[in-house]
Every structure is written in structure tokens, then in C-alpha cells.
N, C-alpha and C positions, 0 to 999 in steps of 0.2 A: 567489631560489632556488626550482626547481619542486617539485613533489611527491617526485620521487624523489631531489633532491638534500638537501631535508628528511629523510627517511626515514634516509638514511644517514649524516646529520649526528647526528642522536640516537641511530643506532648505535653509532657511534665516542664517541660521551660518554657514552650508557651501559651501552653492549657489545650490549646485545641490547633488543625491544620488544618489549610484547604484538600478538599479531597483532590484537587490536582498535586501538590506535593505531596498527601500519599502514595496516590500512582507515580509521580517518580522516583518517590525509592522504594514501592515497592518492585518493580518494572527495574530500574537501572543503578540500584547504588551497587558499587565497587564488589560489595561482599553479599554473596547471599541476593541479589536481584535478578530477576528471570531472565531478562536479556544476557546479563552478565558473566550468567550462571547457567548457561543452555549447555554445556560439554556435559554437565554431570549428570543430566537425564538423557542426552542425544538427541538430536535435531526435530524428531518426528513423533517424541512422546507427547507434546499439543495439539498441534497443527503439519498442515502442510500447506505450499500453497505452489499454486498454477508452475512456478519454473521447475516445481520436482513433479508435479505429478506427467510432466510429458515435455520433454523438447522441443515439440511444435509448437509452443507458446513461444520460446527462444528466437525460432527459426520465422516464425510471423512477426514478430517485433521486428526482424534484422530488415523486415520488406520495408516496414516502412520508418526506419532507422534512413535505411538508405532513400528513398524518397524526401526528407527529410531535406539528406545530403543534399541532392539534385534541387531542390526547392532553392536552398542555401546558394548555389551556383557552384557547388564540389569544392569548397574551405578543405585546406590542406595544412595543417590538421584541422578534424573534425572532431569535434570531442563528446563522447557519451559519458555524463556522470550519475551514475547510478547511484541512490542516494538509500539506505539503509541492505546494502547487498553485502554482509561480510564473508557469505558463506562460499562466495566465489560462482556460485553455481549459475545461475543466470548468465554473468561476464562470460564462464567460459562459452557454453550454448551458443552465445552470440557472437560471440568471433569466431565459434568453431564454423559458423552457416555465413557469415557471412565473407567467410577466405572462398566464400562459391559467389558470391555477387559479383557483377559486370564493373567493369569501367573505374578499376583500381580502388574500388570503396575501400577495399580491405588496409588497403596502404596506408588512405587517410585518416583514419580510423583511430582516434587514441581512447583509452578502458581506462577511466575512473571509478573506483568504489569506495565510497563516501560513508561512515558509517561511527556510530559515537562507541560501538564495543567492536575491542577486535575480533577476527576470526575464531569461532571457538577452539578452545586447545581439546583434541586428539580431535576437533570435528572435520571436516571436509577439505580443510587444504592437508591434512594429512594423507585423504586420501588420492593426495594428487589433483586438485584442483586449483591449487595454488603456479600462477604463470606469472613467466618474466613480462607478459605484454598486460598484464592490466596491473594499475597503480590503485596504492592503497593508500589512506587516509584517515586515521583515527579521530574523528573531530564532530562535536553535538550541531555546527553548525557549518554553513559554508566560508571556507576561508579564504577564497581569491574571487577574481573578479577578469572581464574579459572573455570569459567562453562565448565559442562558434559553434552549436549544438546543439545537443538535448541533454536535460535532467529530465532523469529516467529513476519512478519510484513504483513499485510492486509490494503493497499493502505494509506502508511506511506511517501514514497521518493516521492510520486506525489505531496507532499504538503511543500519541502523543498525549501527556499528562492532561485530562480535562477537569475543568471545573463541573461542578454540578449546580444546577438551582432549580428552586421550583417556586410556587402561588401557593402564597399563605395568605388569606384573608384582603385574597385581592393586591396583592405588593409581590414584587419579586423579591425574594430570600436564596439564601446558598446555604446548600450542604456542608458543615464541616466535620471534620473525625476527632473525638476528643476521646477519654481513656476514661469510665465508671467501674468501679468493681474490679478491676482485671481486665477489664471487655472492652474491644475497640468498641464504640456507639457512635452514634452520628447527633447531632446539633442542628436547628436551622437559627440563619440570626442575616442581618445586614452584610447586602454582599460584601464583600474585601475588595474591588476595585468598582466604580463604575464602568470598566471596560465589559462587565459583563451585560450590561445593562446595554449598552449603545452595539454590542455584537447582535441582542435580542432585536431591537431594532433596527436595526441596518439590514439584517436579515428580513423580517416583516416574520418573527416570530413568532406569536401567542401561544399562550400555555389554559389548559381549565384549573381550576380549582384544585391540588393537590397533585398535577400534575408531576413529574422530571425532566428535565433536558439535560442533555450536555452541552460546555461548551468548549472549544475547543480555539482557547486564545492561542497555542503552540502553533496551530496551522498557521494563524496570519501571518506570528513572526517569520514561522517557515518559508512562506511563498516573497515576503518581503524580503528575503535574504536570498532568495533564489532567483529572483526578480533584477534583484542588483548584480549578484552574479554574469546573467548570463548578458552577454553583450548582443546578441542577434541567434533566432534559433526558437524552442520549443521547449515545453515541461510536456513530459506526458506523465499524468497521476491513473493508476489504476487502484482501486480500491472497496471497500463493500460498502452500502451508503447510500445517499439519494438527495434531492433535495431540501433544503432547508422546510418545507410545507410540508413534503412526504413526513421527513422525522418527524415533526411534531404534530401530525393529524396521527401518527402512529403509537404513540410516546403511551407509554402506560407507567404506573406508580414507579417504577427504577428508569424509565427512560432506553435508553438502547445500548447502556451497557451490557458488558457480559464478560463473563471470565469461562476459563476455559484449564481441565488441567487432563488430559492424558484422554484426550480427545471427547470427556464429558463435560457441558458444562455447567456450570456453580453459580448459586444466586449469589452468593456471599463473599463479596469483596475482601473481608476481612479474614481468611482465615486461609493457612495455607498459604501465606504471604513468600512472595518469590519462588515458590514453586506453580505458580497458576499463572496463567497469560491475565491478563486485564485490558481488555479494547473497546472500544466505541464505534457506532458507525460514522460514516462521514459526510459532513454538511460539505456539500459540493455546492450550492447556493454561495455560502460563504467564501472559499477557495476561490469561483469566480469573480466575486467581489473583493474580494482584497487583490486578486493577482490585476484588475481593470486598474486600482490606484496606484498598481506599481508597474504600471506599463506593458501587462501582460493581457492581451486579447485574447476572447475564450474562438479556437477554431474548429472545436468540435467536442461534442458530448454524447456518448451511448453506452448501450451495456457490453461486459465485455466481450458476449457471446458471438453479438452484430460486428464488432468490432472484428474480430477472429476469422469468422466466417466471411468477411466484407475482401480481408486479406487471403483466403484461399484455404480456410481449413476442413472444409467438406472437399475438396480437390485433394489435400493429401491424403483423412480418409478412404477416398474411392481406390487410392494407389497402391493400398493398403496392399490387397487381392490381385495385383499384380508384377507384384517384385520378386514373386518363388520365396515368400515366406512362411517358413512351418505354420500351420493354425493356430499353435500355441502364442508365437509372436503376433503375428495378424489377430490376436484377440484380446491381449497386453496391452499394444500398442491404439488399440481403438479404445479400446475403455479410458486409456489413459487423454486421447485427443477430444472423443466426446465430453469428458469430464469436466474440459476447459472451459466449456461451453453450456453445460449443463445449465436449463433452464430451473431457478429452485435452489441452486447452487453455483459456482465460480460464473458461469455464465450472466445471470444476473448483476454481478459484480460492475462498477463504472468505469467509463475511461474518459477522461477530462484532456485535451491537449489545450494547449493555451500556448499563445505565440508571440513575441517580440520582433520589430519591426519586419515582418516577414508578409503582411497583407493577408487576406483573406481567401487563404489557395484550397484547394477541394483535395481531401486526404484520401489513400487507396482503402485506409481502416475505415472510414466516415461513408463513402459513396463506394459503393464497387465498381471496379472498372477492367476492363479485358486486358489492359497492358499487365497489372499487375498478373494477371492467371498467365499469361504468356512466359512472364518472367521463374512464375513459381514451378513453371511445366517441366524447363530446361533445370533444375535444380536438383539438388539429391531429396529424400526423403529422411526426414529427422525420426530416428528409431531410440525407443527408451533403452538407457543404459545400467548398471546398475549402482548408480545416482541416483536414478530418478525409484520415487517411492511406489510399490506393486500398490495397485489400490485395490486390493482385497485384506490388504492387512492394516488399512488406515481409511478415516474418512475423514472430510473439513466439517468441521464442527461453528464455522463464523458467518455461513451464509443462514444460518436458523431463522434468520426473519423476511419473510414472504413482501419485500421490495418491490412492488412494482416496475414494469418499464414503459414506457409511450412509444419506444419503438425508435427515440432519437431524440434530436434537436439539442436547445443549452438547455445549464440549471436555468433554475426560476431566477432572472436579477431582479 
């Protein structure tokens, strides 16, 4: 049975669904769900995102991967668990740059990729992206405990099943999906958990009259299981998103959903079921606040533009024009680096580090600092491959909503 014959199987047994269990099997069931099912369109027929569209994303994370380390006092092993990375791509980029870092990084260095659908078949570890030095992990959630590290995610929590609710006559109610006529339709009635009520709250929430929100109980469990996981060390969350206030001063009748199918995208949740991406954006307010109860301190918050740039990405830029390469490359390759950074698009995007017994140390992403340009000088320059996606034949279609930034500091706690 595919996703959408699922879907309406559990309707007709139990009348109606949360629209968070829609989005999981429309998103991940076994047969027929978008994740599941990414080989049969190819990687690039939704989206793309920052690690294909240039290596320098790769090669800037490995700077302060490794700062990380040295923060750590050089754990041997160190472990990076990349948590929704099946396609390989990222993992490799980053140990390909960082077999150039100082002071045996490369050695200590163990490649986890964490991920609940495997690699897609004939997609990218076919094309050689698949290596003996990074481990693989089939599993929706984290399954050990003890890491010295970072969990490392790259637009992961925008793709976790959310509830919806909205302000009917003054009370909070939830969306659910039930089956009229043929027709998926939507319900409001008494939420299904108080947990969504107390996430509204905890947050400092409010909604107007007829408003949407998402909510996005997946995350908490996420960072609580990530939380426990890691035994001393760092999350760093990149993602599209903002604060808990931002989303909901923003929030209009559908809230900040959005689906996406072959880089257009679709109002209509319902149709096109597992061939269409279905994401939300992300309460970073919240992920603060649930990662504080579970012993995760927020070290730093910005966009990911500041972030990039903080780490040396106008320096590689500038290098561009001095390596003796054709113009044709020098002009690939910067569209592809500016892109990262794009104010309006990926640039806007956040970055959330949070930190476990590690104290309150000043990051080379967060504050810029001349040690890191010194280190990025001596390095090679990370040049796109043909992995990485030409972006004249693809755009990101998930930064469509005009996010603000402050220019830094945390979410709103």
C-alpha cells in the first residue's frame, strides 16, 4: 500500500488524523513516501540545499568542527554525527577539507550519518560517494549515548511531522485530516494532546482569531534524545526559520507551511501525496527551550549568511581570481559560494549551536576573529564538483518567506 492509500486507511478506522501523522506517512512511509522514495525522481527534482549547491559550506563547517575539537581539549576520537545526511555528501566535503586541518584533526575525527531512510538506491553513494571512513545508521532516532562531539544537522527539524492548530472563537483547536466525498478535507475540533497547548505556552505564543501555527512536538523529542546522547560537546542546528514571535507575528491563514514539488511550490498539502516535499519553518525559540531542560546551553545564534562569512567566506570568494582559473569556473564557483549566503535566500537561514558542559566560549562562526582567516589562508580552496548542483538549472524554493534577521544574539527564551 503507498502513502496515500495508508493515509486513508487510518481514516476510515479512525475517522479522522492528526495532520502530524499525515505528514508522516506522507513524508516517510516505507512505500511511496517522499523521503523514502527520492531515487525515483533524483535528488534535485524539489530542492537543493547549501552542501550541493558549493563545498565551501563543507569546508567552513570543517573550521569550526575543528575549533570545536580544540575547545573540547582534542578527544581522540571526536565524533561528528550528522543526523539526517543519507546522501553522503556533506560527510564526504568534510573530511575531504578537513584531511588539510592542523594538528592531526583528521586523525581524531570519526563520520557518523544518522538518518531514518537509507541512501537512496542508484542516488549518490552510487556515484561514489559512499566511503569506508564514514558510518552509517539507519534509525528515526538516536541510538547510543556517550558522544565527545558535535551533532551536526543541515535542514533536518524542517521536515519533522508537525501538528497544526489554530483560534476558533477564542480557544485553541487543531487541525485534523479526515476523508468527505473522496476528498482529503480538514476538521477543527479539541486538541489530541495538551502538549500542544503547554508548547504554545512555553513558547509565549498567541495566535489572532482564525489564525495557523505549527507545532512541532518532533523537535523536542529530537533535542531530548540528542541531549542525552551527547556526553560533552555541541549540536549545531542549521535551518530555515526564526523565532517563536517572528513565526507567529508572521503566521497568516495556513501558517508557515509549504510544500514543494519540482522546485514549485503548492498550497495544497493534499494532493500529490509523496511526490511533493511538505516542510515547516522552524521555532528556534522552542529548540532553545527544550535543549536548556535537557542540559543543552544556547552558545550562539545567527543567520547563516553571518555565520559563513564570520568563518571566511568572502576570503575564499576573493581567491577565486587568483588560482589561474578559466572564467567559466571562477564564475560557477562564486555563484555557487555567494548563494550560501544569499540575503532573501540560504543566507537568511539559522544557525543555532547549543552546548553541553562546554561553558560559554566565543565561536570563530559567532564573532570573527583573525586566527581563523589565518588558518583558512594556508588551506586549499574548495572548488565545485560535479556533485555539486550548477545553479542555473535549479533554485531553492524554501527560503520564500522574507525572515528577518537582528543581525545575531539568541532565540527569544
Amino acid at each position: 500500500m503507498d502513502a496515500e492509500g495508508e493515509i486513508r486507511r487510518r481514516i476510515a478506522e479512525q475517522g479522522r488524523i492528526t495532520f502530524a501523522e499525515f505528514m508522516e506517512v506522507a513524508l516517510y512511509w516505507p512505500v511511496g513516501g517522499f523521503y523514502s522514495s527520492r531515487h525515483l525522481t533524483g535528488p534535485h527534482d524539489n530542492f537543493y540545499t547549501a552542501a550541493r549547491a558549493h563545498p565551501a559550506f563543507a569546508a567552513l563547517l570543517s573550521l569550526q568542527l575543528f575549533q570545536f575539537w580544540e575547545l573540547l581539549e582534542r578527544p581522540h576520537p571526536f565524533w561528528v554525527v550528522e543526523m539526517g545526511g543519507a546522501d553522503g555528501l556533506l560527510a564526504r566535503d568534510i573530511l575531504d577539507y578537513c584531511a588539510h586541518l592542523p594538528d592531526a584533526f583528521r586523525d581524531a575525527l570519526s563520520y557518523l550519518c544518522l538518518d531514518r531512510s537509507q541512501a537512496p538506491v542508484g542516488g549518490d553513494d552510487s556515484k561514489g560517494l559512499g566511503r569506508d571512513d564514514v558510518q552509517r545508521i539507519t534509525s528515526a532516532s538516536v541510538p547510543f549515548h556517550g558522544i565527545v562531539g558535535c551533532f551536526l544537522s543541515n535542514e533536518l527539524v524542517d521536515a519533522f511531522p508537525v501538528n497544526r492548530v489554530t483560534i476558533a472563537g477564542g480557544q485553541l483547536r487543531e487541525v485534523y485530516i479526515t476523508a468527505r466525498d473522496g476528498a482529503l478535507v480538514e476538521e477543527i475540533d479539541e486538541p489530541s494532546t495538551p502538549a500542544l497547548w503547554e508548547h504554545m505556552h512555553q513558547a509565549d505564543i498567541s495566535l489572532e482569531e482564525g489564525r495557523t501555527a505549527e507545532v512541532n512536538l518532533a523537535a523536542g523529542k529530537w533535542v531530548e534524545g540528542v541531549a542525552g546522547a551527547l556526553e560533552r560537546g555541541f549540536v549545531l542546528t542549521i535551518d530555515y526559520g526564526g523565532s517563536a514571535q517572528e513565526l507567529s507575528a508572521r503566521a497568516n491563514a495556513r501558517g508557515t507551511l509549504r510544500c514543494y514539488y519540482r522546485h514549485m511550490e503548492v498550497v495544497d498539502p493534499y494532493t500529490r501525496i509523496g511526490d511533493q516535499d511538505i516542510t515547516s519553518h522552524v521555532d528556534f525559540t522552542s529548540l532553545a527551550l527544550q535543549g536548556q531542560k535537557h542540559g543543552l546551553e544556547v552558545v550562539g545564534y545567527v543567520a547563516q549568511g553571518h555565520f559563513l562569512r564570520a568563518l571566511g567566506l568572502n576570503r575564499l570568494t576573493h581567491r577565486l581570481r587568483s588560482e589561474g582559473l578559466e572564467q567559466r569556473q571562477v564564475e560557477a564557483n562564486s555563484m555557487g559560494m555567494l548563494d550560501l549566503a544569499r540575503q532573501g535566500g540560504m543566507g537568511d537561514f539559522k544557525v543555532l549551536v547549543q552546548g553541553k558542559k562546554v561553558g560559554a566560549p566565543s565561536l570563530w562562526g559567532i564573532d570573527p576573529t583573525e586566527e581563523v582567516a589565518g588558518i583558512l589562508d594556508s588551506l586549499p580552496l574548495p572548488l565545485r564538483s560535479q556533485s555539486h548542483i550548477p545553479l542555473l538549472e535549479g533554485r531553492y524554493t524554501h527560503a520564500g518567506q522574507d525572515w528577518s534577521y537582528d543581525g545575531g544574539g539568541q532565540p527569544a527564551c
